[in-house]
C-alpha positions as CSV (number, residue, x, y, z in Angstrom):
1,X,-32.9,-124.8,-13.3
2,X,-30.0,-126.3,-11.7
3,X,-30.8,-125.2,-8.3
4,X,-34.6,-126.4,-8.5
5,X,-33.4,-129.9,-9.9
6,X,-31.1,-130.1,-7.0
7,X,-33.8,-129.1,-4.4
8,X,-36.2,-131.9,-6.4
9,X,-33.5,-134.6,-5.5
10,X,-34.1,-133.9,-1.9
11,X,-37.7,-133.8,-2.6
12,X,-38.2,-137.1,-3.8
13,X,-36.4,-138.6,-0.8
14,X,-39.0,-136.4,1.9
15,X,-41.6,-137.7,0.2
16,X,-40.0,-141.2,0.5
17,X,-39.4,-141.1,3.8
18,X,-42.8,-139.2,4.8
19,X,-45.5,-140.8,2.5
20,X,-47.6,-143.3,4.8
21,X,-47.6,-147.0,4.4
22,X,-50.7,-147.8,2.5
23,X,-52.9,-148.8,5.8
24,X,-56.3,-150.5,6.9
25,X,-59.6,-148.6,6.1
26,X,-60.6,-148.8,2.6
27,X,-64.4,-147.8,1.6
28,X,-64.3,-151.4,-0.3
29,X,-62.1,-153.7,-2.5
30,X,-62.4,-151.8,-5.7
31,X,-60.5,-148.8,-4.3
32,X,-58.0,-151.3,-2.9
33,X,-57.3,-152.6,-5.8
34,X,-57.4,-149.4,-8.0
35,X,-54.7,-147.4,-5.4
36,X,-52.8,-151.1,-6.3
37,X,-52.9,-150.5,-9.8
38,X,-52.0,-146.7,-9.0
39,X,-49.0,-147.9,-7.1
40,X,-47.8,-149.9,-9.7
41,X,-48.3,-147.8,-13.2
42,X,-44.9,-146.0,-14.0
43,X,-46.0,-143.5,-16.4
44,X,-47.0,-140.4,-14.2
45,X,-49.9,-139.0,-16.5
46,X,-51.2,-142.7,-16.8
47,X,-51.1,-142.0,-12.5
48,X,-52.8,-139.4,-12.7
49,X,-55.6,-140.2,-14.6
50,X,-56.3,-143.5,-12.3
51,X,-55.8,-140.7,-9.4
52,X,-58.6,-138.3,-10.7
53,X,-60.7,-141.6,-11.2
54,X,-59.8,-142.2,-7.3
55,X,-61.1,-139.3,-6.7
56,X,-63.9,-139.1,-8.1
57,X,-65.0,-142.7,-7.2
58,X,-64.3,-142.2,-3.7
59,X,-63.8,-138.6,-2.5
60,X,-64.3,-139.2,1.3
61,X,-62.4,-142.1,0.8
62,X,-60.2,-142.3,4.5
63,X,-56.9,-142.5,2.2
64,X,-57.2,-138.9,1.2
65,X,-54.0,-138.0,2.1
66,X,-52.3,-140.8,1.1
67,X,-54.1,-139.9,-2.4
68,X,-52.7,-136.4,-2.0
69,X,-49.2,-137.5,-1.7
70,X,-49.3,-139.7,-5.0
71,X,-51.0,-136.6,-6.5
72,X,-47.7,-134.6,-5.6
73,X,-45.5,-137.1,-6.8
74,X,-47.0,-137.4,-10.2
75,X,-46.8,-133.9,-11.0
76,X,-43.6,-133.8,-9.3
77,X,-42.1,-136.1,-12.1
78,X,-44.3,-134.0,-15.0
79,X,-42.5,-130.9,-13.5
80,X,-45.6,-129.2,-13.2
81,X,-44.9,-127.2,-10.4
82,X,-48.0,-125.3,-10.1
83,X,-50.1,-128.1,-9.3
84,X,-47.2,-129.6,-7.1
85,X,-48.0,-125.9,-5.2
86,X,-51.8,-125.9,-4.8
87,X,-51.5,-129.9,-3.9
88,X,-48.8,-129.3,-1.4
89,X,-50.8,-126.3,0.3
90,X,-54.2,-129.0,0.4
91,X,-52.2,-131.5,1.9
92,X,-51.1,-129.0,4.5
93,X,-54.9,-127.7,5.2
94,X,-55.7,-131.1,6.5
95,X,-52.2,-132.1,7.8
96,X,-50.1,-129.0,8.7
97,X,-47.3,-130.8,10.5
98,X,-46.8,-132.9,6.6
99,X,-43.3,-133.3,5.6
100,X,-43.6,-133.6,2.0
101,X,-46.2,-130.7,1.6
102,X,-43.9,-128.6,3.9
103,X,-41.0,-128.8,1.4
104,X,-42.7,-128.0,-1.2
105,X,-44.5,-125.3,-0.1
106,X,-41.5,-123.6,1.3
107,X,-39.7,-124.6,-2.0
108,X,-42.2,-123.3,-4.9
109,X,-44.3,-120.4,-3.2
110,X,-41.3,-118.0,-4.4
111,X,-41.2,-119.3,-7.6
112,X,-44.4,-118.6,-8.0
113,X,-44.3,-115.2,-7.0
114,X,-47.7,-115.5,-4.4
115,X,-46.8,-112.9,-1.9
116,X,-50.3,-112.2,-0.6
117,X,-50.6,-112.3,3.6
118,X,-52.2,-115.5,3.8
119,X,-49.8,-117.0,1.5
120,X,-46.6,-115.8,3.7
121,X,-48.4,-116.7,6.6
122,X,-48.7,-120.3,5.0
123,X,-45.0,-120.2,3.6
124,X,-44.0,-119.0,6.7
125,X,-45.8,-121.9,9.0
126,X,-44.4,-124.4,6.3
127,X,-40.8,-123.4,6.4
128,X,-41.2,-123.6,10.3
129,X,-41.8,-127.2,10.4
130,X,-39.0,-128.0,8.5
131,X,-36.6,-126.1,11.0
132,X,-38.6,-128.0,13.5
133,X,-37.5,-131.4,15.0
134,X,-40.1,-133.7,13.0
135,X,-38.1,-133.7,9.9
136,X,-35.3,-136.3,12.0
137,X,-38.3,-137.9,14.3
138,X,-40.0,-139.2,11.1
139,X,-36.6,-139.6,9.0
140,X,-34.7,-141.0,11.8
141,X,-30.8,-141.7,10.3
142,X,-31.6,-140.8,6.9
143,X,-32.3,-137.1,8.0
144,X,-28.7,-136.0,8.4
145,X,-28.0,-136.6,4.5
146,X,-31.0,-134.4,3.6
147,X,-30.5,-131.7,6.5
148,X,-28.5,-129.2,5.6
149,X,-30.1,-128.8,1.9
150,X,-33.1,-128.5,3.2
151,X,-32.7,-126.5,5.7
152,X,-30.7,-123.8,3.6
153,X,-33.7,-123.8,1.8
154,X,-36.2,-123.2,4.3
155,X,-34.0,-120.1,5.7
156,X,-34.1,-118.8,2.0
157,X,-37.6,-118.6,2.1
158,X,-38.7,-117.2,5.1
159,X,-36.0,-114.7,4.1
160,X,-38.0,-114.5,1.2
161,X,-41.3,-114.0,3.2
162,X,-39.8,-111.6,5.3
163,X,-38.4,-109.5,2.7
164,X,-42.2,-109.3,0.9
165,X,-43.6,-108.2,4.2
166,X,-41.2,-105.7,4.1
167,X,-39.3,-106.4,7.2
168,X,-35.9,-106.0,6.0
169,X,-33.8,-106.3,9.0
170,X,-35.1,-109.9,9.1
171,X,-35.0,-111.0,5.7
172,X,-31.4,-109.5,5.6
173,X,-30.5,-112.2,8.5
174,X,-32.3,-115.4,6.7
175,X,-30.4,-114.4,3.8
176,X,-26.7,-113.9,5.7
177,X,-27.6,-116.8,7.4
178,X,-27.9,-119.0,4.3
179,X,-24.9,-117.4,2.7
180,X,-23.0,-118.3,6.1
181,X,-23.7,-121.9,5.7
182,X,-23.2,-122.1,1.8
183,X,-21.2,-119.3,0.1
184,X,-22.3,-120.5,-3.1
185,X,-26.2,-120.0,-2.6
186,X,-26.5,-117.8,-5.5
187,X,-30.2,-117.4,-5.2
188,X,-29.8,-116.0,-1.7
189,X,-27.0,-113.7,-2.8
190,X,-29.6,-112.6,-5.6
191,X,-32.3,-112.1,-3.1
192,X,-30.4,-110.3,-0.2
193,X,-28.7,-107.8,-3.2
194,X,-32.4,-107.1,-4.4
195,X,-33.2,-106.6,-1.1
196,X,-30.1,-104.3,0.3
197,X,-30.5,-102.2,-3.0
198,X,-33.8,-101.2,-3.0
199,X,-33.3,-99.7,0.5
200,X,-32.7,-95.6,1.0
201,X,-29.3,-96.2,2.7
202,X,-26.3,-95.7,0.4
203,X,-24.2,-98.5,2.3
204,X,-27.6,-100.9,1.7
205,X,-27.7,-99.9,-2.0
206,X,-23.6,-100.7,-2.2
207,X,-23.9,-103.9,-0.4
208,X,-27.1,-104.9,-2.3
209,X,-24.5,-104.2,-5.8
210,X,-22.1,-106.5,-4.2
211,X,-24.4,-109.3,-3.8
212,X,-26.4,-109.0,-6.7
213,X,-22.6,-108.9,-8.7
214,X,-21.9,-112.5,-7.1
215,X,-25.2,-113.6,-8.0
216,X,-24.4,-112.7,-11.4
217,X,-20.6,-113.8,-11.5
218,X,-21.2,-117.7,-9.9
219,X,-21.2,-120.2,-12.5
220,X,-21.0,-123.7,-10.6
221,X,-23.5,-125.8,-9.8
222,X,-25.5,-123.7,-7.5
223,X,-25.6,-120.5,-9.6
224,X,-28.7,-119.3,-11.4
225,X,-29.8,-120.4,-14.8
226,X,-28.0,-119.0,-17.6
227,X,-30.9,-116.9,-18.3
228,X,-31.4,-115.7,-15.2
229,X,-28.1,-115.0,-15.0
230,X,-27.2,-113.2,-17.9
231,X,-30.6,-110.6,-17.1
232,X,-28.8,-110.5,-13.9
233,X,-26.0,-109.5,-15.2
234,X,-28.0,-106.5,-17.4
235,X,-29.2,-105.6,-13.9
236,X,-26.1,-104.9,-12.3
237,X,-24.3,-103.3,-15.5
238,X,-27.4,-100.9,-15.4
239,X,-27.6,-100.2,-11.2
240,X,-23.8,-99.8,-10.9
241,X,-24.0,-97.0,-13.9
242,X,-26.5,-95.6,-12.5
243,X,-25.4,-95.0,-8.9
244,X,-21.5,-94.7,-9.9
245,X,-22.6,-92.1,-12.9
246,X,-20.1,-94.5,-15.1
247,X,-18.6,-98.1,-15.3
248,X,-15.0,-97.1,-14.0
249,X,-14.6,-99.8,-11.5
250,X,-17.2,-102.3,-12.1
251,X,-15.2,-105.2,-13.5
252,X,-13.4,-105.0,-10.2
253,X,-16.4,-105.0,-8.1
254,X,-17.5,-108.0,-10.5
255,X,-13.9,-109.8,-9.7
256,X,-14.4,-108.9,-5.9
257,X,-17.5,-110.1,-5.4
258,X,-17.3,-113.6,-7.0
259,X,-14.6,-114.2,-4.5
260,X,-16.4,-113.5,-1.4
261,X,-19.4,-114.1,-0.4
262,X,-20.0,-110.5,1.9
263,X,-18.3,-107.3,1.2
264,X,-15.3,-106.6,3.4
265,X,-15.4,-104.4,6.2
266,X,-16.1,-100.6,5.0
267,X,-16.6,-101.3,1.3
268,X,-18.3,-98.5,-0.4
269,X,-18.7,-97.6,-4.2
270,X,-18.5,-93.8,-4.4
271,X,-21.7,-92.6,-6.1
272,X,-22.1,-90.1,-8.6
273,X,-23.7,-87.7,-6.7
274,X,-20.8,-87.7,-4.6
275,X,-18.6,-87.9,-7.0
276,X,-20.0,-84.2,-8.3
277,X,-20.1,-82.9,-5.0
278,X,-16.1,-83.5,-4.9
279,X,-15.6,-81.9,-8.7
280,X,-17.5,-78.6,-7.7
281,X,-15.7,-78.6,-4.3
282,X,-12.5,-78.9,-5.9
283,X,-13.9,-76.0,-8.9
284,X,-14.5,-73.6,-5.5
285,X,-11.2,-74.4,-3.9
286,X,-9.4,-73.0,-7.1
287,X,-11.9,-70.0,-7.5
288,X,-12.7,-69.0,-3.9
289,X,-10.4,-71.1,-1.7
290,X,-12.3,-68.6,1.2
291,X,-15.7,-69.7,0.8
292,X,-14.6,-73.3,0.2
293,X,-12.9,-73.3,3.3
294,X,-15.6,-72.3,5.4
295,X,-17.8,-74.8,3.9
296,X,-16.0,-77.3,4.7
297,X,-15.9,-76.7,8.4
298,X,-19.6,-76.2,8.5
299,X,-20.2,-79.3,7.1
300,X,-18.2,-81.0,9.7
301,X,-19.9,-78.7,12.2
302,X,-23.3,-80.1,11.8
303,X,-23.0,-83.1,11.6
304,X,-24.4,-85.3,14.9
305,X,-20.6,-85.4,16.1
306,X,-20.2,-81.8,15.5
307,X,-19.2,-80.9,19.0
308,X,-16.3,-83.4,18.8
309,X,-15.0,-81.9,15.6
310,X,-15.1,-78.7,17.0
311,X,-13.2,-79.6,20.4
312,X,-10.8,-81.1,18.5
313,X,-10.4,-79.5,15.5
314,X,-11.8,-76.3,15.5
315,X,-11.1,-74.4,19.3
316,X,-7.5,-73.4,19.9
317,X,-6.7,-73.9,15.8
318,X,-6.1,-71.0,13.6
319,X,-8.4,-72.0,10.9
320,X,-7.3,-71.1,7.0
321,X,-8.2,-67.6,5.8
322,X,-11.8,-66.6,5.8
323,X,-14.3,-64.3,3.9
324,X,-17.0,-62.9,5.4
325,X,-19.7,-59.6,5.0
326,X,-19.7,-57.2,8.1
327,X,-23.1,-57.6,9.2
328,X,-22.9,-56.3,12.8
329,X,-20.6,-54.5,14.9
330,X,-20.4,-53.9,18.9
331,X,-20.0,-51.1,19.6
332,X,-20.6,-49.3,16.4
333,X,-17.3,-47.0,16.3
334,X,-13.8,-48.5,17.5
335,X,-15.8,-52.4,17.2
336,X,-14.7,-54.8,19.8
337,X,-16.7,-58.0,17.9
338,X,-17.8,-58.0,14.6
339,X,-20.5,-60.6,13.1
340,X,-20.4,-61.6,9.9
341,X,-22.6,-63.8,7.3
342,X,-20.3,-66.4,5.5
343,X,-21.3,-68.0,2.2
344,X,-24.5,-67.0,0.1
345,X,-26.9,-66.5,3.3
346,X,-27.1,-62.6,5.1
347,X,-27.3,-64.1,8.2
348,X,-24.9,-63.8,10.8
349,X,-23.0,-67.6,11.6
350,X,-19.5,-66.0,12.8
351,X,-18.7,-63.7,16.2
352,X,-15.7,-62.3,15.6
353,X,-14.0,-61.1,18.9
354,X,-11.1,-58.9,18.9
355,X,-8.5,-58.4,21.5
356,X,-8.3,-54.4,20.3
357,X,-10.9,-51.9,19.0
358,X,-10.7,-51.3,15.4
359,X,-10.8,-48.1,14.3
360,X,-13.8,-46.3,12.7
361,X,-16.9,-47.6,12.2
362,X,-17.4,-50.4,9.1
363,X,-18.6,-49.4,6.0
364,X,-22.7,-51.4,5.4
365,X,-21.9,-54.3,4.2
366,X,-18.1,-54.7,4.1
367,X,-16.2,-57.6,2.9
368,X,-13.4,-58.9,4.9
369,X,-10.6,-61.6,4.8
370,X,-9.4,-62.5,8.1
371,X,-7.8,-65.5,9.6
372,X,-8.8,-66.0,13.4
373,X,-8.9,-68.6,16.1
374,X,-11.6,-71.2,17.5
375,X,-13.2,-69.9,20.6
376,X,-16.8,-71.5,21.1
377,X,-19.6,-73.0,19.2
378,X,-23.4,-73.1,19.4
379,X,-25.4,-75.6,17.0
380,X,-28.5,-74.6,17.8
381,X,-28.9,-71.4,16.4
382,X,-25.2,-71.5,14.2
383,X,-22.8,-69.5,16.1
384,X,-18.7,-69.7,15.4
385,X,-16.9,-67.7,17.9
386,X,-13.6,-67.0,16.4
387,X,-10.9,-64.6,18.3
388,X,-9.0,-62.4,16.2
389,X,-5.9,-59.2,16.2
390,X,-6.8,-56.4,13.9
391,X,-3.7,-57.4,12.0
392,X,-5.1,-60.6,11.1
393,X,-8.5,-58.6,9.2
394,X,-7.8,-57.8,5.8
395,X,-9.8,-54.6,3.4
396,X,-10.9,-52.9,6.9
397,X,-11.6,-49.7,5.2
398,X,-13.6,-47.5,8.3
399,X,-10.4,-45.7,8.7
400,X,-10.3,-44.6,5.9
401,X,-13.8,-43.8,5.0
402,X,-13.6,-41.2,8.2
403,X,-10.4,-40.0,7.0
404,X,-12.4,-38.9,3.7
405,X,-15.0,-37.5,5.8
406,X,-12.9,-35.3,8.2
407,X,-11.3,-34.0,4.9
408,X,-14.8,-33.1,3.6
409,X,-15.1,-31.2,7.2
410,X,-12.0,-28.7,7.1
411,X,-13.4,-27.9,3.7
């Protein structure tokens, strides 16, 4: 992968800079002479089979991680990144402050997909010491070429630990923080989508399609391998249907996100669930513009702000005509203050106040259109209280239901 061979270029140069000097202390001239030969054979599997014979000939040998290092490097130029892995991590065991077991630990633990505690904890712990300040106390000059790289890296990764452990807020700001220093990091764009979109938030799942699209869209030299990419790509294709309900828009979110490396401020994809919610609340507002207008102010009601909406909104406002069932009236005859049960439920959400008695008393369960005026609001039990005239109450039929009566009377 492009990424990884770009990452291996640095590599060689940390374990350049932080491979000891071959030094004093060797159990006898044979192993002297053998490391010599070690030193000087170019074919890496030749290296390591004079390394196993090291070894084996002298495993207390005072040189041991000196004889760790050329381990690393010969697998390093085989490619065999799984042994790099479990050599790096034995370096660290006996010399946790390493350079060259650092990077590569903090380099090829994701790769390889070990997410266990103790291998975070070790990721973790080697990702640290490359942020630390030995990297340009053993490098000296030569540090500031190799910085920023590695560096990048190391935030990727504890993102990458962080995100395994589950601690999302944390991993989201490794991963920002790498994009912020290199837009083009496509890994970390891939990593912080997966991570945003597998989160219950819709704006986390939106933002998390917006990375993982740029992830999928880069194609310079930092993107993702062409495989990875194109099963990237699949990804996306199949989230973004998923959540939208179709693929109206995607090519644009596609477009969009290969330009920027965040989303701009209040991006949103509408999801499909929302976008049903809309079609049946248009459907009501045709069929029963009533009920759909009450709805709609209950919704904005209980939400946390409710109380602002209704100061502002709501009190002093004649609100559009309403529909509501007669489920209470005070005093029973000649009612000053009806209540009334809105929607589907029996239960009584609106006081109606009036500034006159009606006449009569309300037939059980009468049905009413009215238009009225904000008065107070109470979230906890529901309670509108809207003030009305009689001539604003539409289908009052009491009158005449004791008209029909009286008639009955004189007969």
């Amino acid at each position: 992968m492009r990424i990884l061979r770009s990452c291996l270029r640095v590599g060689i140069c940390v374990v350049a800079v932080c491979s000891a000097a071959l030094a004093n202390g060797w159990t006898d001239r044979s192993e002297y002479d053998l490391v010599l030969k070690i030193r000087e054979e170019a074919s890496a599997q030749k290296r390591l089979v004079l390394l196993e014979q090291w070894k084996t000939g002298y495993p207390t040998s005072e040189q041991r991680q000196v004889r760790n290092e050329l381990f690393l490097m010969a697998y390093q130029s085989l490619g065999d990144h799984a042994k790099m892995l479990g050599t790096a991590r034995e370096i660290l065991a006996g010399q946790p402050d390493n350079l060259a077991a650092a990077y590569w630990c903090t380099l090829l633990t994701p790769e390889a997909g070990e997410a266990t505690p103790e291998m975070l904890g070790r990721t973790e712990k080697a990702a640290r010491v490359l942020l630390s300040e030995k990297p340009a106390a053993a490098a000296g000059g030569s540090w500031e070429k190799q910085k920023a790289a590695v560096e990048l890296m190391a935030h990727r990764t504890l993102g990458w630990v962080y995100w395994q452990r589950k601690d999302f807020a944390a991993g989201e700001k490794e991963f920002a923080l790498c994009l912020e220093q290199n837009a083009k990091d496509a890994r970390s764009s891939a990593w912080l989508g997966a991570l945003l979109a597998g989160q219950p938030e819709q704006e986390k799942q939106t933002a998390g399609l917006w990375h993982l699209a740029r992830a999928s869209s880069l194609r310079d030299e930092e993107a993702l391998p062409e495989g990875q990419r194109r099963q990237l790509t699949q990804v996306v294709d199949t989230l973004y249907r998923s959540y939208h309900g179709s693929e109206d828009g995607l090519d644009a979110l596609k477009a969009s996100a290969g330009a920027a490396a965040f989303p701009p401020q209040g991006f949103a994809i509408e999801s499909a669930s929302a976008i049903a919610a809309k079609r049946a609340e248009e459907e009501l507002a045709f069929r029963n513009p009533q009920l759909a207008a009450w709805r709609k102010i209950r919704k904005q009601l209980e939400v946390p702000d409710g109380e602002a909406y209704f100061a502002t909104a709501v009190k002093g406002v004649l609100l559009p005509k309403l529909k509501g069932t007669v489920v209470r009236s005070s005093p029973e005859k000649k009612p000053m203050e009806l209540g009334l049960a809105l929607d589907d439920s029996p239960d009584e959400v609106v006081i109606l106040k009036l500034s006159t008695a009606l006449s009569g008393d309300p037939e059980p369960g009468l049905q009413i259109n009215f238009t009225a005026t904000g008065e107070a609001y109470s979230a906890n039990p529901f309670r509108l209280t809207l003030v009305a005239t009689p001539d604003q109450i539409e289908n009052w039929t009491a009158r005449a239901r004791n008209e029909r009566a009286a008639q009955r009377c004189l007969i």
